[in-house]
N, C-alpha and C positions, 0 to 999 in steps of 0.2 A: 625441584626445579626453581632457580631464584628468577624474578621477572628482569636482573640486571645481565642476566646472560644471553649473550649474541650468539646467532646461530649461522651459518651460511651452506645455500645447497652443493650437493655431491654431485661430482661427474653422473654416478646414478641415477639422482634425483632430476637432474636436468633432462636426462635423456628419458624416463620413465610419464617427466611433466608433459612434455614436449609430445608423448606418444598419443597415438589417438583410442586406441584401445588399452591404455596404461590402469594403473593398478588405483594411483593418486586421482581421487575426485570429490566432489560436494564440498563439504566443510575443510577436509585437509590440502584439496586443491587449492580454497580459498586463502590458506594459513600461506601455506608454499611461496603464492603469488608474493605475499608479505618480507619473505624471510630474502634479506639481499645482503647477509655480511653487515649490516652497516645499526640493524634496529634490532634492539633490544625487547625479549619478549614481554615486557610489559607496555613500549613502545605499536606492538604487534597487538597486544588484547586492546587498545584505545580505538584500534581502528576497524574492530571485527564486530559484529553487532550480538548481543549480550547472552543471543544462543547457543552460538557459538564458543563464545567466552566463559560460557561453565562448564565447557569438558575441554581445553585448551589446551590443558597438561596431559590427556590421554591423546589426544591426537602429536603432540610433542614427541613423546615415549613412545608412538608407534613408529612415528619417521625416524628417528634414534635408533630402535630397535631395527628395522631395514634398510638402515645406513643410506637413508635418503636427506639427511644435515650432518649437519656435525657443528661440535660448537669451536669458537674462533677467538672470543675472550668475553669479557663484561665488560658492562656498558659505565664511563667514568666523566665526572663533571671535568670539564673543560676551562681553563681560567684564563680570562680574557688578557691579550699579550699589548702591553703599553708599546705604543708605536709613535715616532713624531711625525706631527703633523695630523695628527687624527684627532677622534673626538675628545675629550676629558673624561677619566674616570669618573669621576663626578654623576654627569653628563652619562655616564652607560650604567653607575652602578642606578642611578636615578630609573633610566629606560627599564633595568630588570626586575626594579621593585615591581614598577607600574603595572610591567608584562606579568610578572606573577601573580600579580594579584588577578588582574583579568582574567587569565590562563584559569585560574582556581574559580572565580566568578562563572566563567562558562564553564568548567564541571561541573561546578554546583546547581547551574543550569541546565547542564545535559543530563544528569542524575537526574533532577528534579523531574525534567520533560520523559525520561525512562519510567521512569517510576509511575507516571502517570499515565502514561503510555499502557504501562504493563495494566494497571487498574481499568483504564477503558475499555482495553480486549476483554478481560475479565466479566465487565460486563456489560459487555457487545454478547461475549457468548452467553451470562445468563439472560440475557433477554432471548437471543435467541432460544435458547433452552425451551423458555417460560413461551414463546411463539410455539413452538413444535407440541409443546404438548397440549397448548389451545390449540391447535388444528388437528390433533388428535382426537380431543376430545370433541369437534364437531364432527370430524368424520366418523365418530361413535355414534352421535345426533341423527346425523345423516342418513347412518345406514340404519336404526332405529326406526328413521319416519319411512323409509321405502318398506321398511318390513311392515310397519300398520296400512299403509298404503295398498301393500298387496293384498293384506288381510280383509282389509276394507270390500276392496274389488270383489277378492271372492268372497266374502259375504254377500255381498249386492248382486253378485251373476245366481247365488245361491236365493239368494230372495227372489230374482226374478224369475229365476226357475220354477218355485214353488207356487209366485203368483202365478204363471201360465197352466200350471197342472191345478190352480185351483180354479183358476177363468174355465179351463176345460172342464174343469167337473161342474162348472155350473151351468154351461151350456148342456151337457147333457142332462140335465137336471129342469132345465126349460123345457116347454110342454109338457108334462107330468102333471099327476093328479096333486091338488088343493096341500094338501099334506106334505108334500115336497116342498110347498112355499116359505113355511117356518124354517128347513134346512136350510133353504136358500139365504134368506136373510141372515142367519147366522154365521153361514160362508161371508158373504159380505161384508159383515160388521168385523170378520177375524182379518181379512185383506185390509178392510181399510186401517183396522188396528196395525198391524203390519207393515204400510204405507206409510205409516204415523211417526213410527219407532225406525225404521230406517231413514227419512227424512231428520229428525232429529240427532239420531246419532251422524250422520253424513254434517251435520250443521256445526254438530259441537268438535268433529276431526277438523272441519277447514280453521274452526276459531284457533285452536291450541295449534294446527301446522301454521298459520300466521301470526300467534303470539310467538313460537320457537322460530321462528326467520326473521323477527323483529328482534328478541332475543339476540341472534348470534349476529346481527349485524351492528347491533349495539356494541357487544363485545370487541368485534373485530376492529373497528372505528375506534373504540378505546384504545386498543391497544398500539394502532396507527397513530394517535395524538400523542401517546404517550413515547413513541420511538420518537418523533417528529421533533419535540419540546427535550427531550435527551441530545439530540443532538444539534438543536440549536443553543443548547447553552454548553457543549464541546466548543463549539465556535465559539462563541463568544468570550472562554477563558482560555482559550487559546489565541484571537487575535488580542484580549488584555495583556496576555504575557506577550507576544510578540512587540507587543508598545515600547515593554519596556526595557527591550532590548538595547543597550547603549549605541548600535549602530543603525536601528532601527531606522530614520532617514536615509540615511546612504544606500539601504539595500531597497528602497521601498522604489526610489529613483533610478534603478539597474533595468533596463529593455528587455532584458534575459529573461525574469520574474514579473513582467507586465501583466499577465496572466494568470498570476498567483495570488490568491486571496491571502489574507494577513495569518491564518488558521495554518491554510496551507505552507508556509514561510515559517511561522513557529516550530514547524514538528520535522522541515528539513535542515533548522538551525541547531535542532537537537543534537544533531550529528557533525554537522559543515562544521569547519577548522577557522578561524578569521587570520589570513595573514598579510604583513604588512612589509615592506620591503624599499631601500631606499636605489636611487635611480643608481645603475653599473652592478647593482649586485645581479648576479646568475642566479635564477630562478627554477631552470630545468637545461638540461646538456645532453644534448644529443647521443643516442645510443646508450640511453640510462634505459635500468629496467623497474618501471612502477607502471602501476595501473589507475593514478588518481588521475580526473583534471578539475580546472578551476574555470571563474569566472572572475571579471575584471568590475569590481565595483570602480574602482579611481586609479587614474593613472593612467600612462601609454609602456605596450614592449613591443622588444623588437624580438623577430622571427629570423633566427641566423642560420643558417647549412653551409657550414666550415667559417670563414667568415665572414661569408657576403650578407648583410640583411635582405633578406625577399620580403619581409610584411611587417607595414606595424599595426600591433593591434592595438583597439580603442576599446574606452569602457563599455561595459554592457557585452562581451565579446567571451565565449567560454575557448579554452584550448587545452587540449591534452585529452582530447573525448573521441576522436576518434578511435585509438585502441578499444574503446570500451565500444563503440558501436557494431566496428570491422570484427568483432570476436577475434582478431589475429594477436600473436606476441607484443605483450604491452611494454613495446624497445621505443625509446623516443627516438623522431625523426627529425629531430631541429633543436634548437638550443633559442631559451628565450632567457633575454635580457630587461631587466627594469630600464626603462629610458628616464623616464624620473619616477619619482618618488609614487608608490603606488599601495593601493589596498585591495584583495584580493580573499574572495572565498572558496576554501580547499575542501573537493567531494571526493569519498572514496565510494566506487561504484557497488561494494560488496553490501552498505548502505542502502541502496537506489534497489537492489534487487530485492528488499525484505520490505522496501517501503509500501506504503496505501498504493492501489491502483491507479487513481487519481494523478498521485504526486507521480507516477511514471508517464501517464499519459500527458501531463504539464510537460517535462522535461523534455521528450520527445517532439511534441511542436513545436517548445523553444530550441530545439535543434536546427529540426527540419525550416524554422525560419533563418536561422544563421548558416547553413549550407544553403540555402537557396541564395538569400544575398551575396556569397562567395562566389558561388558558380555564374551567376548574372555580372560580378565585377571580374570573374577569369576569360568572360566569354568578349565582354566590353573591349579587355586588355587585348585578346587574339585577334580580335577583329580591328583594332587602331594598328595593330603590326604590318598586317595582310596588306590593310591601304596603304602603309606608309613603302612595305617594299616594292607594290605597283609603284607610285611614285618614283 
């Protein structure tokens, strides 16, 4: 399978995706979503996330083999058409240097953040590992000391038993002739021996059960500084590389990421696309089928259904995220336009669903604040109508 080769879905495929008890799901759902005719499958592995991405060719060969794609041609460099009145070649071959090299720069940044990614889990999970079998080993402790504990007990119900059978024997041994007094005293002195030696051993169980719960509290406390100090110096080379991100300003001032620590911004840049676009070009067309949306670092668009503009949107504003919220067919509903010149970060949701918990719970509030503000300015707009057609 070459990564230059285009695939597009079948009558089949569509109608199998589309099913709600269908055959297509998980990982191959996710590829499917990808495959429009138009991207190439190497185009297709950039956007899947890297677990995905190592069995990419067997999920391939099985839509192939059930005639749920087919391929449609390879994917070929396009050479830019001299037009008058446009830019200078100059002037674009310059733009493409630039681009490429960026382009290549944030790979070698998203490699970089994978890779390190990969090593953090690694050892997230030895730690945890190295957790689980300390708490193994003190519920080994644990059930140890309940076991001397019980021992204890009944030793001690066993001594008191015998002290009572020997009080008993010495009371009948009270009033008796002279000669009995010698037994008695001996009884005595064996109680009290006996009194001696269980107080002592009772003295010396409490000292070692509270050196062993100093002990494991010690440990456990270690082991809590030790996760604590692990992961604040995560943070910290991860808001260092965020720093030095070339657009690092631009995104830090977006409303959308208000909310986002410099850590948290690092490791969703690992993935996010940077795209830049000049004002009139079309950015999304209504009744397209993808599943990404973006968010508006700079710049205004407009929001068109056929060709009337309904909205324009301002920076700090995501669009295209509805699909991914409604779980419905990711068909665009409107067509946006650059109004001018703009910059713009591009999320594929297939991303978002493998990310930290954290990084989804951000996301989701930064939603839920940008649908709340719409709905408060649809509500404003209904309600100026109502008065005006009293009037």
């Amino acid at each position: 399978m070459s990564d230059e080769q285009i695939y597009a879905r079948t009558a089949a495929g569509n109608v199998e995706l589309e099913a709600s008890n269908g055959r297509i799901a998980g990982d191959e759902k996710r590829v499917m979503l990808l495959i429009d005719g138009k991207s190439s499958v190497g185009d297709i592995s950039k956007k899947i996330p890297p677990s995905v991405r190592n069995h990419i060719e067997e999920i391939f060969k099985h839509l192939l083999r059930d005639r749920f794609i087919e391929v449609v041609g390879s994917a070929t460099v396009e050479l830019p058409i001299k037009h008058p009145g446009r830019i200078p070649t100059e002037k674009v071959k310059e733009a493409m240097v630039s681009s490429q090299k960026f382009n290549k720069d944030m790979l070698i940044l998203a490699e970089i953040e994978i890779e390190r990614r990969m090593e953090l889990e690694q050892d997230l999970a030895a730690s945890q590992t190295k957790l689980r079998d300390t708490n193994a080993q003190l519920n080994t402790v644990l059930t140890k000391y309940d076991t001397l504990k019980e021992q204890v007990l009944l030793y001690k119900q066993g001594m008191e038993t015998r002290i009572a059978a020997q009080q008993a024997h010495l009371a009948a041994l009270t009033g008796r002739s002279q000669d009995s007094l010698a037994q008695k005293d001996a009884l005595e002195q064996e109680l009290k021996v006996m009194r001696n030696d269980f107080q002592h051993m009772q003295s010396t169980i409490e000292q070692k059960s509270a050196r062993l719960d100093e002990t494991v509290q010690v440990r456990v406390l270690q082991e809590q500084q030790a996760e604590v100090e692990r992961r604040r110096q995560e943070k910290i080379a991860a808001d260092q590389m965020f720093q030095t991100h070339p657009h690092f300003h631009e995104i830090r001032r977006v409303e959308f990421f208000k909310k986002f620590r410099n850590s948290d911004l690092a490791q969703l840049l690992s993935w996010a696309e940077w795209r830049e676009y000049k004002a009139g070009e079309v950015i999304v067309t209504e009744g397209q089928n993808d599943i990404t949306f973006y968010v508006i670092v700079a710049g205004k668009l407009g929001l068109l259904k056929g060709k009337r503009t309904i909205q324009i949107l301002q920076p700090g504003e995501p669009f295209g995220e509805i699909a991914y919220l409604s779980g419905d067919e990711p068909r665009r509903s409107a067509t946006v336009v650059a109004r001018t010149d703009c910059s713009l970060l591009l999320f594929n949701p297939a991303y978002l669903d493998d990310a930290e918990l954290m990084i989804r719970v951000l996301f989701a509030e930064a939603f839920m604040r940008v649908q709340a503000k719409r709905l408060r300015t649809t509500v404003e707009m209904v309600g100026n109508l109502l008065v005006e057609g009293e009037n």
